[in-house]
N, C-alpha and C positions, 0 to 999 in steps of 0.2 A: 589172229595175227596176220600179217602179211603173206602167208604160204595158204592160210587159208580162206583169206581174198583172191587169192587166186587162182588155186583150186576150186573154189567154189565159181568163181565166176568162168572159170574154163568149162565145168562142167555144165553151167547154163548156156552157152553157147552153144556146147555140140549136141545139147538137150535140143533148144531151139532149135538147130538146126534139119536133126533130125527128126524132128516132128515134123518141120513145116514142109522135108522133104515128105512124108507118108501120106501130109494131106493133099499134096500132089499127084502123088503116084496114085490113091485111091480117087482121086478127081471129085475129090471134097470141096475144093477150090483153086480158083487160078491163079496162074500163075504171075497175072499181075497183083494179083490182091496177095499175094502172098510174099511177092517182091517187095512191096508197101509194109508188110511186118517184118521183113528182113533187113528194111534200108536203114532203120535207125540201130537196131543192136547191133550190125556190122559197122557203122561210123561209130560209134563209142569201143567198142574195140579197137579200130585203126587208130583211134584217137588216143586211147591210157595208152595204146604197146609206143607212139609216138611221146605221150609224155613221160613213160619210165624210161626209153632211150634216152631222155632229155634230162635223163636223174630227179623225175620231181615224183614226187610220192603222189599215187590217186588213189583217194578210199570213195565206194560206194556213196554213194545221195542217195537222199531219200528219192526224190525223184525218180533216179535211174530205177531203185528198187521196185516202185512205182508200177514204170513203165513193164521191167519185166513181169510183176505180178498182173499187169493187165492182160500184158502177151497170151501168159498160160491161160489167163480166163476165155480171153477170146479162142485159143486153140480149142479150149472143152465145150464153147458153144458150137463152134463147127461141129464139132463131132456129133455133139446133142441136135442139133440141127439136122444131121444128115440121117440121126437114127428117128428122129421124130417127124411130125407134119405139124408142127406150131411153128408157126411164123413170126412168133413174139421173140424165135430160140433164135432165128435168122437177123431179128433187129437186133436183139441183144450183142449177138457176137457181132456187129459192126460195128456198133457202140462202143464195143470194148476193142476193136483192131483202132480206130477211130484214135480213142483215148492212148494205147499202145503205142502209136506211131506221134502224137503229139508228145508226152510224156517223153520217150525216146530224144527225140529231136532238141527238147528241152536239155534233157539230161545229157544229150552230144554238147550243144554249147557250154554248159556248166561245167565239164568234162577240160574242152577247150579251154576256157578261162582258167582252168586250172583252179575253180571255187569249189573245191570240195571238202575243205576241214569244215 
């Protein structure tokens, strides 16, 4: 239901967020590449809290789902990345920040348009 769209997508957020701050503070990666996974799930948020002000109901896309499912993959290739020496682990997670931040940006304007039933 509606409380727990929002629950749920609150708790991906501050998921998000605090990962991406860990991968920072361990200097896993930088901090522009890591701005780059930040910039699309922080404008889809600005974006639904703008259109429930506006009284219009936002439910998830597949898309957005998407994009966040890429997010977290790309987070676990960093990680595998930093504990390994494959360099296949270092293209994959960019691959997937890559796909993460397209998907996002997609899912902000769909977001926008308010085309989410």
């Amino acid at each position: 239901g509606p409380v727990g769209e929002i629950v749920d997508a609150s708790f991906d957020k501050i998921g998000t967020i605090a990962a991406i701050a860990t991968l920072f503070i361990a200097e896993i990666a930088t901090w522009p590449y890591l701005l780059a996974l930040l910039i699309p799930q922080t404008t889809i948020t600005i974006i639904n809290i703008y259109q429930k002000l506006r009284g219009r109901k936002v439910h998830p896309t597949l898309v957005g789902k998407l994009s966040m499912a890429s997010l977290w993959a790309a987070i676990a290739g960093l990680l595998l990345a930093k504990g390994t020496d494959l360099g296949v682990i270092d293209v994959l997670a960019i691959i997937l920040s890559t796909l993460a931040f397209i998907l996002g940006m997609i899912a902000s304007i769909q977001y926008a348009l308010n085309r989410t039933k």
